[in-house]
DSSP file (Angstrom, degrees, kcal/mol; ACC not computed):
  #  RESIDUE AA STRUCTURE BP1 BP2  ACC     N-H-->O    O-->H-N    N-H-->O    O-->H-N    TCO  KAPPA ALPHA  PHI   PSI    X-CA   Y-CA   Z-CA
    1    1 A X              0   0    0      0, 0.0     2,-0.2     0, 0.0     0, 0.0   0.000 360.0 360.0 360.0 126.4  159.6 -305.4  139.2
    2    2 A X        -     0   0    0      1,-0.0     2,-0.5     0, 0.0     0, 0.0  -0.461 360.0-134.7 -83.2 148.4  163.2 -305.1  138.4
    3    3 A X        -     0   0    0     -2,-0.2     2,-0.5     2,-0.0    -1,-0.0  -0.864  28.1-165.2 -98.9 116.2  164.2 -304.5  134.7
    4    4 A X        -     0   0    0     -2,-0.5     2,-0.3     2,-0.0     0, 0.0  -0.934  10.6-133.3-117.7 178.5  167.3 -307.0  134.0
    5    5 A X        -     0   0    0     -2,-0.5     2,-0.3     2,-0.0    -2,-0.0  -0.736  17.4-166.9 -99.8 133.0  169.5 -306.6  130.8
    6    6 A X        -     0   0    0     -2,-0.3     2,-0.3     2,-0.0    -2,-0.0  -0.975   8.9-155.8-126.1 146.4  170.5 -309.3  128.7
    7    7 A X        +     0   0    0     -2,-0.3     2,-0.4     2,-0.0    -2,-0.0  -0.958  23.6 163.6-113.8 137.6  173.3 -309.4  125.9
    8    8 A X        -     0   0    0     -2,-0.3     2,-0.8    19,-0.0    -2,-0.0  -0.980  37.2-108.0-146.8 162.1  172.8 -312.1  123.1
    9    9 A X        -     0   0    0     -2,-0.4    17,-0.5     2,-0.0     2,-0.4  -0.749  23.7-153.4-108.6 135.7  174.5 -312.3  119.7
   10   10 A X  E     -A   25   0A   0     -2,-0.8     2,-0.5    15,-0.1    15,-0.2  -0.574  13.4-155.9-106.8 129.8  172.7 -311.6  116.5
   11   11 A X  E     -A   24   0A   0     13,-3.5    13,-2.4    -2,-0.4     2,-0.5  -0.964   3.6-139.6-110.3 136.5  173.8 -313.2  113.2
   12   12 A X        +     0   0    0     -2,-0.5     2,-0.6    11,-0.2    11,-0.1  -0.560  19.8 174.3-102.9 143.4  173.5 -312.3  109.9
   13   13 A X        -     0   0    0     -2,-0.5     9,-2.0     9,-0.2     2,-0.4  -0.858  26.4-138.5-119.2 135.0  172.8 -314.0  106.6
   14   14 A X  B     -C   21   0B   0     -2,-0.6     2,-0.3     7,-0.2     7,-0.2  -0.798  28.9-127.1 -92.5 126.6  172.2 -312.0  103.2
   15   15 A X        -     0   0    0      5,-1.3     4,-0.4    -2,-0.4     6,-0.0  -0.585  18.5-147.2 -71.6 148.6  169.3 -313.8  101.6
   16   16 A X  S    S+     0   0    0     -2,-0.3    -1,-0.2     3,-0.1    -2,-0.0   0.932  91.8  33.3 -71.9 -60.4  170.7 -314.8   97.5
   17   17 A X  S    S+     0   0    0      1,-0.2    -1,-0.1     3,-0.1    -2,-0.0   0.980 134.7  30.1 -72.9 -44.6  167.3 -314.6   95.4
   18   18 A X  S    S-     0   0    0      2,-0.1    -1,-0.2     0, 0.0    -2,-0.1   0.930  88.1-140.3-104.5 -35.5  165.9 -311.9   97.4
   19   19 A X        +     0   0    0     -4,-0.4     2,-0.3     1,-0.3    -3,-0.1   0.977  53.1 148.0  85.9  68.1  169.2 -309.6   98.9
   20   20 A X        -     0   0    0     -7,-0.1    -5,-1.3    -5,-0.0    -1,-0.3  -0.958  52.7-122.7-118.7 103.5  167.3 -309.3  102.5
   21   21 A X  B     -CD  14  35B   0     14,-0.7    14,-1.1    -2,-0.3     2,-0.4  -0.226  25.6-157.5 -42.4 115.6  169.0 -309.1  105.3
   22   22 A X        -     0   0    0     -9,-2.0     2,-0.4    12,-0.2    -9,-0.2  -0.492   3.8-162.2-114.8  88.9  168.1 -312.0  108.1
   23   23 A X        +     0   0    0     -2,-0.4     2,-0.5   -11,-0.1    10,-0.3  -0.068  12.5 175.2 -65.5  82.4  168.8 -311.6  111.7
   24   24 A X  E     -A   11   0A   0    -13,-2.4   -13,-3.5    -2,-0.4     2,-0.6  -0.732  22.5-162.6-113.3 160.4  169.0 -314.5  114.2
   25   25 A X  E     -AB  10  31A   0      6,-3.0     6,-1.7    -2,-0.5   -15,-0.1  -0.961   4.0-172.3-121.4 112.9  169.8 -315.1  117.8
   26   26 A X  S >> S+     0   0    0     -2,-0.6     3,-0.9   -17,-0.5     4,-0.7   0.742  81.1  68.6 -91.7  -6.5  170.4 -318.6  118.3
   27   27 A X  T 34 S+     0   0    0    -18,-0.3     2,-0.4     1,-0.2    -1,-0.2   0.974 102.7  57.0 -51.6 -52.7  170.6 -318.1  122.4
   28   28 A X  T 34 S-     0   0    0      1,-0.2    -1,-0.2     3,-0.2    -2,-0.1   0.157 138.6 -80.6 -74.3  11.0  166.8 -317.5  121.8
   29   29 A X  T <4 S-     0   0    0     -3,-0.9    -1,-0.2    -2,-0.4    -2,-0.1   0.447  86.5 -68.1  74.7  30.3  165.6 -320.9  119.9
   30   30 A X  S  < S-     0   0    0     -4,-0.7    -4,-0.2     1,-0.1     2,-0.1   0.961  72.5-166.9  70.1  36.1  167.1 -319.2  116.8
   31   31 A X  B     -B   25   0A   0     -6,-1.7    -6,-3.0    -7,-0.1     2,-0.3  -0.572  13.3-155.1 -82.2 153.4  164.4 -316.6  116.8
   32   32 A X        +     0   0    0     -8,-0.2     2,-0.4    -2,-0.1    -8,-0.2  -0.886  19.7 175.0-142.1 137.2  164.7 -314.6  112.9
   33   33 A X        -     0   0    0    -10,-0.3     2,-0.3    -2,-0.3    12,-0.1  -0.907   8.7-160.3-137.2 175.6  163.9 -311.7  111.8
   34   34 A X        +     0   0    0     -2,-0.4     2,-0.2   -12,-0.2   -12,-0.2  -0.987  15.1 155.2-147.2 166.4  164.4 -309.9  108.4
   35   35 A X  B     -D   21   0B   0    -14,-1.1     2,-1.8    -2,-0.3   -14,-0.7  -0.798  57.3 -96.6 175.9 162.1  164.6 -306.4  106.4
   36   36 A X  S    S+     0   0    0     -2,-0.2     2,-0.3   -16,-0.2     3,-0.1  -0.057 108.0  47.2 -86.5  25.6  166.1 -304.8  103.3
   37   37 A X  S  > S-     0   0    0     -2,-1.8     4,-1.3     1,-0.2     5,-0.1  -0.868  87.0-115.9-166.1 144.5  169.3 -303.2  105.8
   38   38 A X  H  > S+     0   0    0     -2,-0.3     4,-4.3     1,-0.2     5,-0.3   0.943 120.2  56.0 -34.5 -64.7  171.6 -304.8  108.5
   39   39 A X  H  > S+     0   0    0      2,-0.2     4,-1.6     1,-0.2     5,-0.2   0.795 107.5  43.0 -50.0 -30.1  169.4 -301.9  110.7
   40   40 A X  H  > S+     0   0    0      2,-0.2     4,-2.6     1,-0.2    -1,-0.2   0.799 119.3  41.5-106.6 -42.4  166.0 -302.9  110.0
   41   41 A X  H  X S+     0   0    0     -4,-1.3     4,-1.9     2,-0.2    -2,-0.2   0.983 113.1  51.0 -79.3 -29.8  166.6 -306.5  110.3
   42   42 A X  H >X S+     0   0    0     -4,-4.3     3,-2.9     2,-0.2     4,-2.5   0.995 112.5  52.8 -61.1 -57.7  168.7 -306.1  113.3
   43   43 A X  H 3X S+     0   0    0     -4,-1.6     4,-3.3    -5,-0.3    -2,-0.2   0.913 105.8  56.0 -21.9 -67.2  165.6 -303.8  114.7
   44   44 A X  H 3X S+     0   0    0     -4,-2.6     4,-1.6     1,-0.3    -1,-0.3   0.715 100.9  51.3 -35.2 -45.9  163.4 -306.3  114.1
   45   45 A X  H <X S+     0   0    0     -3,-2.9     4,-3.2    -4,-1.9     5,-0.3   0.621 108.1  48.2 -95.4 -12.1  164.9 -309.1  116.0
   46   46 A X  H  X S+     0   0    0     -4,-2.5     4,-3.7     2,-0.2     5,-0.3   0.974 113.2  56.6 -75.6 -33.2  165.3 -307.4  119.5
   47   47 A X  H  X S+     0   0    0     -4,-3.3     4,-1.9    -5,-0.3    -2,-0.2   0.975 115.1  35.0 -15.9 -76.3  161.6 -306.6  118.4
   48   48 A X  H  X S+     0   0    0     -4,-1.6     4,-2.1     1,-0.2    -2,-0.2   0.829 119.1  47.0 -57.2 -39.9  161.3 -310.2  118.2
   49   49 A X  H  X S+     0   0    0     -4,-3.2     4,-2.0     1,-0.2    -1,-0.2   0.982 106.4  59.1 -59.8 -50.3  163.7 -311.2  121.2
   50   50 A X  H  X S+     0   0    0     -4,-3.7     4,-2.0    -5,-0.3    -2,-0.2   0.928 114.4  40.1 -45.0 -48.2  161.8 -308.3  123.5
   51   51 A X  H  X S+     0   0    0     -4,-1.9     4,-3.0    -5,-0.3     5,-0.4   0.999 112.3  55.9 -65.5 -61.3  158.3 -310.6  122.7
   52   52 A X  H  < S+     0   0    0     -4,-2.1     4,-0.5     1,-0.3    -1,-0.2   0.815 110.1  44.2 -25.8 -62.7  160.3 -313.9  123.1
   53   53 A X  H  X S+     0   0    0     -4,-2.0     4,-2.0     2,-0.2     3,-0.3   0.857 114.2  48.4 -53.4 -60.6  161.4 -312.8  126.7
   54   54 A X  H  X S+     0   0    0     -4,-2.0     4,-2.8     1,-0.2    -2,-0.2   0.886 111.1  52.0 -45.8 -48.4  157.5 -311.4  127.8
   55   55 A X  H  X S+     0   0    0     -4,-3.0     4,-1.0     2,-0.2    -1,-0.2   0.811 112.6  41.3 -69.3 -26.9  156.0 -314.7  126.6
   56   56 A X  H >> S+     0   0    0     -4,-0.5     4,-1.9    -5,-0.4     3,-0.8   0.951 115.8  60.0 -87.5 -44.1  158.9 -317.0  128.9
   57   57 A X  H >X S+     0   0    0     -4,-2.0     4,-4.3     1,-0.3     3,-1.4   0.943 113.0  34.3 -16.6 -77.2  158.0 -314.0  131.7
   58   58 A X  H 3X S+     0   0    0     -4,-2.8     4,-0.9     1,-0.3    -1,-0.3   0.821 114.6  54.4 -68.1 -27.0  154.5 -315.0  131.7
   59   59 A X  H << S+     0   0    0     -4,-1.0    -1,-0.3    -3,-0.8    -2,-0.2   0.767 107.8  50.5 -89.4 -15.3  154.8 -318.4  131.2
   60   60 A X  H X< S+     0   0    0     -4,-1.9     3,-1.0    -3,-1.4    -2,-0.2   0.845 103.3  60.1 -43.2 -67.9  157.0 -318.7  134.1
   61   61 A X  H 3< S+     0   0    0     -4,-4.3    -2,-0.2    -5,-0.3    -1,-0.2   0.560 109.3  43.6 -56.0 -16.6  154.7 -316.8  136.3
   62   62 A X  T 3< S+     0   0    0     -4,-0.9    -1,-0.3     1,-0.1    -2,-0.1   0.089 102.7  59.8-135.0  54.2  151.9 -319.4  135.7
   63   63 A X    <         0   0    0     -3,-1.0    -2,-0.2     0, 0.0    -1,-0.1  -0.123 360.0 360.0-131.5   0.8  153.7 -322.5  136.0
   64   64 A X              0   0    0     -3,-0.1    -2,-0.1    -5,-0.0    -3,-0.1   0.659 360.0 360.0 -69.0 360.0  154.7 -321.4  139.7
């Protein structure tokens, strides 16, 4: 199985009430992540993108 590489672009928003950083990739369905630093919350969503990516994998593979 070949490993490919993907590049996507993350945006951020500073929550007001709470001052939480929130991370989205809208190439991914807008998938969001959050955490108290630009770092944590960016961590978070390639977390979230890496899962995002396994789940279309597999679902791919049993829809052949």
């Amino acid at each position: 199985m070949t490993k490919k590489e993907y590049i996507f672009r993350i945006e951020y928003e500073v929550d007001k009430k709470t001052g939480r950083v929130i991370a989205t990739i809208p190439e991914l369905n807008h998938v969001s992540s959050f955490g108290d630093t630009f770092a944590e919350a960016e961590a978070n969503v390639k977390e979230v993108a890496l899962c995002f990516g396994e789940t279309l994998g597999r679902e791919k593979s049993t829809n052949v």
